[in-house]
N, C-alpha and C positions, 0 to 999 in steps of 0.2 A: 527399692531397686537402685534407686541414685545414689544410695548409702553405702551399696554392696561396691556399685563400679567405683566411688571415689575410696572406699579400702582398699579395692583391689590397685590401684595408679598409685595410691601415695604410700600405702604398704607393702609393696610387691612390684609392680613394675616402672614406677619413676624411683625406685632407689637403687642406689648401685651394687646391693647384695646379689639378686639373683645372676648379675650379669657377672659378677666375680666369679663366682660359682659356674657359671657357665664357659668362663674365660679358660678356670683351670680344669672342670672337665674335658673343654678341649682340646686341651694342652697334652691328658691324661692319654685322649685317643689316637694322638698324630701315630703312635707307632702302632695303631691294630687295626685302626682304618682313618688313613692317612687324611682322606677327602674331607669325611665326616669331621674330623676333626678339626682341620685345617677351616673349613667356612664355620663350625660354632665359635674357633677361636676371635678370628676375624670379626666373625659379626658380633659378639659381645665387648670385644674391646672399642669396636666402633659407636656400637649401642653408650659406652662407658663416655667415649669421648664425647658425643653428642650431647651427654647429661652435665658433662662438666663446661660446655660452652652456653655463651647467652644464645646465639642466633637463632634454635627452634625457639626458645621461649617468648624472644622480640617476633619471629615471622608468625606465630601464634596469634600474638597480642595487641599484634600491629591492625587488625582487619576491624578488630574489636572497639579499639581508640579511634581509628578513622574519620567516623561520621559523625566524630563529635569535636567541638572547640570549645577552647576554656570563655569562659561568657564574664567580658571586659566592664569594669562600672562603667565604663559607656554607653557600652550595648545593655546594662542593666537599665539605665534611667528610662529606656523608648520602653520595655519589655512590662507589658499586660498580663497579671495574674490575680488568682484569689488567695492565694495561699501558698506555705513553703510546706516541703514535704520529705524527708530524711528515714532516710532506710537503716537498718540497724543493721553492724557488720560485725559484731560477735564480740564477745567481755573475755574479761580476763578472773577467772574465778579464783576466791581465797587471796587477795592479794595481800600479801603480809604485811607490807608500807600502807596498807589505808585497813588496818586492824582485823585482815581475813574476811574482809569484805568484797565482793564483786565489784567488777567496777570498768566503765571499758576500754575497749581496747584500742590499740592503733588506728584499723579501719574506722571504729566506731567516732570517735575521737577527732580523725580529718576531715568526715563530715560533717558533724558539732560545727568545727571552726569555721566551715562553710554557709553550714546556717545560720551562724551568727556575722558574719562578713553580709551574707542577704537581708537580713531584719535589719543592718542598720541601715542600710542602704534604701530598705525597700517600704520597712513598717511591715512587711505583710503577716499573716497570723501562722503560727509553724503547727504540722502535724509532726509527731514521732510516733516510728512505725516499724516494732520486733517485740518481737514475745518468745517463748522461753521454750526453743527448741528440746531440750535434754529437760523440759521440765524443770528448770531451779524458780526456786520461789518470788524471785524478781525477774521482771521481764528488763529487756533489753529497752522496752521504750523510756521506761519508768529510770532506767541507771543512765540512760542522753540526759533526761528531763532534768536529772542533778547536779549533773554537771554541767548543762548549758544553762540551766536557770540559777545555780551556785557560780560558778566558774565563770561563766561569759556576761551573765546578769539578762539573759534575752529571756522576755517570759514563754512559756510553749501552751498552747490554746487547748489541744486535743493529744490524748495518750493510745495509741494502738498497740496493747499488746497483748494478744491472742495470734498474730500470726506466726506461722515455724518456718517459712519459704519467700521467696520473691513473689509468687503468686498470690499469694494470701495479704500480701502486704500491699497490695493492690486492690484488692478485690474487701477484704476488712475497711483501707481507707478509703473505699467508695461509699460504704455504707455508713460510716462514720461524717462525710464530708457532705453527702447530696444534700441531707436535710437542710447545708446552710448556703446551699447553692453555689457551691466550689462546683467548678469544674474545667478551669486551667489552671495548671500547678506549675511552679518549678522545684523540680524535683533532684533530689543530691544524692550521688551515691558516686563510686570511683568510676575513673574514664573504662575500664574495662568491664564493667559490671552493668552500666550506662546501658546498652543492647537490649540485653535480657531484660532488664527494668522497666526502660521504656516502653516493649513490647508488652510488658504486663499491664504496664499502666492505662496503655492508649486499650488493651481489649477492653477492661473495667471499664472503659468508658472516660476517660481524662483526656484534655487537650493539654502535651506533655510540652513544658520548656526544659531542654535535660540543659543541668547546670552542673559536667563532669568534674571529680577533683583526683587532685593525687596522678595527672598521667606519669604511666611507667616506659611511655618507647618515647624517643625524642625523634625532631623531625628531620632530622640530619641522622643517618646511619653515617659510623665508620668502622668497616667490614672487617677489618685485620683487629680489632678488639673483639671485636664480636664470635669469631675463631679462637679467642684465646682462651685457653680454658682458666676457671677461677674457681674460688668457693663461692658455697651461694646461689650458684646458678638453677636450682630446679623450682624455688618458688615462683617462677614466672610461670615454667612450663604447668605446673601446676595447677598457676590461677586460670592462665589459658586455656585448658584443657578442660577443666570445670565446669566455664564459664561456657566453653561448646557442646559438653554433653549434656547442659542446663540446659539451652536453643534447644537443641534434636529433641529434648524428654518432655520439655514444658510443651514443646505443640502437639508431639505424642499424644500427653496426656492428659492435656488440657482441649486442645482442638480437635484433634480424629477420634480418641477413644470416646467420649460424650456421645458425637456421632453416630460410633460402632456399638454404643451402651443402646441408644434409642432405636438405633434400627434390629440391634438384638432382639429389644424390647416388643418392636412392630411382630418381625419375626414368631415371639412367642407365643402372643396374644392371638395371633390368627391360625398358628397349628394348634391351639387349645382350641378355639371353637372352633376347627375342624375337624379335630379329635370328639371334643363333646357331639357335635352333630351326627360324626361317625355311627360316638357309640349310643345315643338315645333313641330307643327303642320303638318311639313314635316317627320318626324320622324314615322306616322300613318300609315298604311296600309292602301291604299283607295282598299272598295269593288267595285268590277268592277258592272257597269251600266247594268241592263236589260231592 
């Protein structure tokens, strides 16, 4: 389901085709129905201008960044944990400069450099944690682990990669961690992504230090750039967007539907032996014989 809505946003409507299309349909109708025409025009061309400004994409993105701050080696030295813990943000596949070989990618990449900025800092022992969404035959934990144990020279202690989601990547590094009695982490993933992870993290059961990288909004707005329209502008709304229908689905279908699974479940169990008792033929009151 999550798959279907983010085709539908990034293949259809956060791109500026259908609204082109609808800009000069309306254009087509101003002379047979002057109304109808006149508000698709409008509103596609607005739709249009809105995709080419930053400002949804920053008021998006801004609520997401908020509750988090960049965590200073100051504030590192006092900060209490068992363990670093790094999320995987997606490779870059075939890359022709490293001989057609997978390898990752930007998101993937600025976390690395944050977990190695905390290992030296901290010593602490790193988990790596993505596995192989689209199924390729390297996970995503295994292609960090080479590049931050090649690359950066930080060794990495533990490899999670069986999970395909943020939840899994939670819920996989709990069972991987409890046995050695982890259970406060600082945990790296970008300031906008930070939310949703945290949230995963702390249900599994982890006392969460979020250690956000990469923020995208600055704390200073200035409003007349942010009206202007640019290229470039819809990967924000994008990641925003994502990262909100990720919130709505993950409690969906991870908190209410379980729920709604076991009280189905109650449900079943008790109209089947109500049904059985129905129809079992001992269960009848026999009228006595005259």
């Amino acid at each position: 389901m999550t798959w279907l809505v983010h085709l539908l946003l990034e293949r259809f409507l956060l791109t500026p085709w259908p609204w082109v299309a609808g800009a000069f349909w309306g254009a087509s109708l101003r002379w047979m129905r002057p109304g109808l025409g006149a508000a698709l025009l409008g509103g596609s061309l607005f739709v249009l201008y809105l995709l080419t400004i930053p400002l949804p994409g920053v008021l998006l993105l801004a609520p997401l960044e908020a509750p988090f701050a960049a965590l200073s080696t100051e504030a590192l030295q006092s900060v209490e944990a068992d363990a670093i813990v790094v999320l995987g943000g997606g490779r870059r596949p075939a890359a022709r400069e490293y001989d057609e070989d997978d390898v990752v990618n930007h998101s993937s990449l600025t976390r690395i450099h944050m977990a190695a900025h905390l290992y030296r800092r901290t010593a602490l022992p790193v988990l790596l944690s993505g596995g192989s969404p689209m199924d390729e035959p390297v996970s995503e934990a295994a292609l960090m682990a080479k590049t931050l144990e090649g690359d950066f020279q930080v060794p990495v202690r533990w490899q999670e990669g069986k999970s395909r989601n943020t939840w899994e990547n939670a819920v996989f590094s709990k069972r991987m961690l409890e046995p050695h009695g982890v259970g406060r982490i600082l945990l790296v993933t970008q300031a906008y992504h930070m939310l949703r992870a945290r949230w995963c993290f702390e249900e599994a059961g982890f006392e969460v230090v979020a250690v956000p990288t990469e923020f995208m909004v600055g704390q200073e707005w200035d409003y007349l750039s942010l009206l202007w329209p640019r290229m470039m502008t819809g990967e924000k709304m994008m990641l925003a967007t994502h990262e909100w229908l990720g919130l709505g689905w993950y409690r969906l279908r991870y908190l209410l539907w379980p729920v709604l699974e076991a009280r189905l479940s109650q449900w079943e169990r008790g109209l089947s032996r109500f049904l059985t008792k129905q129809h079992n033929p001992l269960t009848f009151n026999m009228l006595p014989l005259k």
